[in-house]
N, C-alpha and C positions, 0 to 999 in steps of 0.2 A: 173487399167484396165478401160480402156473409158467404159461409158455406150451402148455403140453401139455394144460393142462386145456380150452382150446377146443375142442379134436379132442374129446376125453374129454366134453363136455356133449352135443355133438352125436349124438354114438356112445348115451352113455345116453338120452337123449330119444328116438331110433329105440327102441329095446332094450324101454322102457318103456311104447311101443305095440304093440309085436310088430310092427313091419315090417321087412321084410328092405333089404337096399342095393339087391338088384332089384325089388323093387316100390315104389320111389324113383326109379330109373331111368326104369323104366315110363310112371309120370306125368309128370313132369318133362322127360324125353327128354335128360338127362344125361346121359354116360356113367357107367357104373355106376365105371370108374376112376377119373374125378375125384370122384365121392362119398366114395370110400373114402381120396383122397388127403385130403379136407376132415380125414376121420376121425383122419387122422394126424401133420395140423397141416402135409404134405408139401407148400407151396405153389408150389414148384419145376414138379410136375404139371399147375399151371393157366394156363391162358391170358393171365391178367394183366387188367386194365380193368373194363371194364364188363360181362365176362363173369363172371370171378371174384365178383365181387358179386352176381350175378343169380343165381349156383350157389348163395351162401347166402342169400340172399332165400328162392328153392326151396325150400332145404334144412330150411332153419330151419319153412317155412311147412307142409311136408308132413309135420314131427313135433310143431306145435305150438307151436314154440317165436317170440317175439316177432322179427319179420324184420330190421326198422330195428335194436333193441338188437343182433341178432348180427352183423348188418352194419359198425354198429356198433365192436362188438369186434375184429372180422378185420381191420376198418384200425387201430385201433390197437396190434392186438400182432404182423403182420404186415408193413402197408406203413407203418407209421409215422406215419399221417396225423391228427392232431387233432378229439376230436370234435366239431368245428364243420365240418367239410368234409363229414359225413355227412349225403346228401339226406334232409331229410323226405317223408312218404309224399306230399302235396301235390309233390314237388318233385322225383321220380324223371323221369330223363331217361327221352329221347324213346326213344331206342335201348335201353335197357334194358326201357321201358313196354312196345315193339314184340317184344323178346324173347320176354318175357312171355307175351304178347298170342298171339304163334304156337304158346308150348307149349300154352297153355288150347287154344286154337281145333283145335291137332292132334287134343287129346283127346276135342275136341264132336264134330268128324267123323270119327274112328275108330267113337265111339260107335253116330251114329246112320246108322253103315255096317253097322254090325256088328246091328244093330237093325232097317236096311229089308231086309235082303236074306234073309232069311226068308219076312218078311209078303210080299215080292214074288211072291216062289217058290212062295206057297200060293197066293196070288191067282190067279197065272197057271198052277196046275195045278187049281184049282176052275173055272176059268173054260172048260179048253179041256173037263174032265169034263164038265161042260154039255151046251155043245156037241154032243158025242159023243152023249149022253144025249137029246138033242132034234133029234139027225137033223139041224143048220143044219152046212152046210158052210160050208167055211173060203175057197172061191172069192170073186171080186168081186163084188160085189153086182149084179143083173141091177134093169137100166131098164125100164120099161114107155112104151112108145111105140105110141099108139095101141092095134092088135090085134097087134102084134110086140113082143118083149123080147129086148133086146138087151144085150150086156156092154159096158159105158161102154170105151174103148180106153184101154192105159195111158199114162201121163203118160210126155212125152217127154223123155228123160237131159238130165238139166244137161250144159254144155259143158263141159269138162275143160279147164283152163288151163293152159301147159307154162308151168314155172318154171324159169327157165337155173339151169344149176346153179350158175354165178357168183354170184346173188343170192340163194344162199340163205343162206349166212353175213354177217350182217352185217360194214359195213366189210371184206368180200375185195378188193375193187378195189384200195382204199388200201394195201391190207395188200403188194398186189404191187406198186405204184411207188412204197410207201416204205418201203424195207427196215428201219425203225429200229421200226416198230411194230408188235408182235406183237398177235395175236390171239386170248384167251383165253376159253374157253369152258366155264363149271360147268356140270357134268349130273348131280347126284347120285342114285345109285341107292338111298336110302332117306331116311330123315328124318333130318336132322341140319344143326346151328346153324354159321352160316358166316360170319367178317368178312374183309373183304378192302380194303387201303387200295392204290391206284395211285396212282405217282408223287407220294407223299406226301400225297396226300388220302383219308379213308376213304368210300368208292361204296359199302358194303354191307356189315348189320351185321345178319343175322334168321337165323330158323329155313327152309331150302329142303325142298319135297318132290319126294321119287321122280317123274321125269316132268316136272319145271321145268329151264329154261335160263336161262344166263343170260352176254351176250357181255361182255367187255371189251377195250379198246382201251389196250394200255401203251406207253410212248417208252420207261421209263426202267425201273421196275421193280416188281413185284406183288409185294405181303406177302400170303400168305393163312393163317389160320388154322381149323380144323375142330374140330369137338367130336366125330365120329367118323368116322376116316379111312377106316373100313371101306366109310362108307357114301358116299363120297367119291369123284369121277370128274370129271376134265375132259381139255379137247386144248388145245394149243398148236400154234397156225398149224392147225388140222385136223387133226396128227397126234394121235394117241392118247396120253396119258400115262402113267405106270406110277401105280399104288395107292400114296399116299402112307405107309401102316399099316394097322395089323390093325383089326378091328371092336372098339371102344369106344376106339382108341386116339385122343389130342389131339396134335394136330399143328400146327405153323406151319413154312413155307418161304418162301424168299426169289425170285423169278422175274426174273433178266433175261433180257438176249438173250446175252448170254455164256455164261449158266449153264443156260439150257432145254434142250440135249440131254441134262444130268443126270436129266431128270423125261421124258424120252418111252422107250416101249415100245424 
């Protein structure tokens, strides 16, 4: 069987439920690129590991088709690897499970975001029509004391903490009397899957969202790869970095301390 027919089953299998590659994307939180590169056997487009495997897991999972058998298949007519090395469903790694784990989990709370803030919004404008409707103002409740009624006094402001601004980045101190280790900072502005190995160890292998940080500390040097660049932000040493690519593009770079002026604004 030609090697083309991998792309070609998967492509018919979408086609034959009527889903498009974006509402594949959607779910899954893929890029809709790397879907389409699955499509066309292009494996050049994929990140390689245990991410590429987890795209057809998805893939295969969101048209039906059996996950482990296509899995399966993509390592041996792509990476060459024997099908004895293909995990059983008991036996899917940690990191791959956690992949997983965060595209479902994105999907629950989009859902039941998308689902409270309605019922909120009616609540709270039946609530205040009320209100209105039975003449109770919206002031503070009045005490009865004795033959006087009085308004309870309000509650006294928490104390406001000054945080130096030295301490607010983790490891700053270090960072400034040991010039050898930079300080990297992911802030991704939308949903998207992120591994990142320093100094030859992999620190981080999940789905981040909009609104998460998260520091690292390198001597030597940060491999980081995105599932989409668009959605993609950090700083080095506190400076700002420039956009690694476009929105649904897959990106890996290489970060030392040599080469980090290439990636700041």
């Amino acid at each position: 069987m030609p090697m083309a027919d991998f792309g070609s089953k998967l492509r018919e299998a979408r086609e034959r439920r009527g889903i498009s590659l974006r509402q594949i994307a959607d779910s899954t939180k893929i890029a809709a690129s790397a879907l389409e590169a699955l499509e066309r056997n292009d494996v050049s487009k994929l990140p390689g590991g245990i991410f590429s495997r987890a795209f057809v897991r998805s893939y295969a999972t969101a048209v039906g088709l059996d996950p482990e058998l296509m899995v399966k298949e993509f390592l041996e007519r792509f990476q060459a690897e024997p099908a004895a090395a293909v995990p059983k469903p008991a036996a899917i790694t940690e990191e791959e499970s956690n992949f997983e784990s965060q595209q479902r989990m994105a999907a629950v709370v989009l859902t039941i975001v998308l689902i409270s803030l309605p019922i909120a919004a009616a609540i709270l404008y039946f609530s205040l029509r009320a209100r209105r409707v039975e003449g109770i103002p919206a002031a503070a409740p009045v005490i009865q004391e004795g033959a006087r009624a009085t308004v309870p006094p309000a509650p006294a402001p928490e104390p406001v903490v000054s945080v130096p601004a030295s301490a607010a980045a983790t490891g700053a101190s270090d960072s400034a009397t040991s010039p050898q280790v930079m300080i990297v900072e992911l802030h991704p502005t939308g949903v998207c899957w992120i591994s990142v190995t320093v100094d030859g160890a992999r620190v981080l292998a999940r789905v981040m969202q909009p609104g998460e940080k998260t520091t690292l500390r390198v001597s030597q040097a940060a491999v980081i790869e995105v599932g989409d660049a668009g959605a993609f932000a950090f700083s080095i040493d506190g400076k700002p970095a420039r956009p690694l690519g476009g929105s649904g593009e897959v990106k890996t770079v290489r970060i030392t301390r040599e080469t980090a002026g290439q990636f700041l604004r």
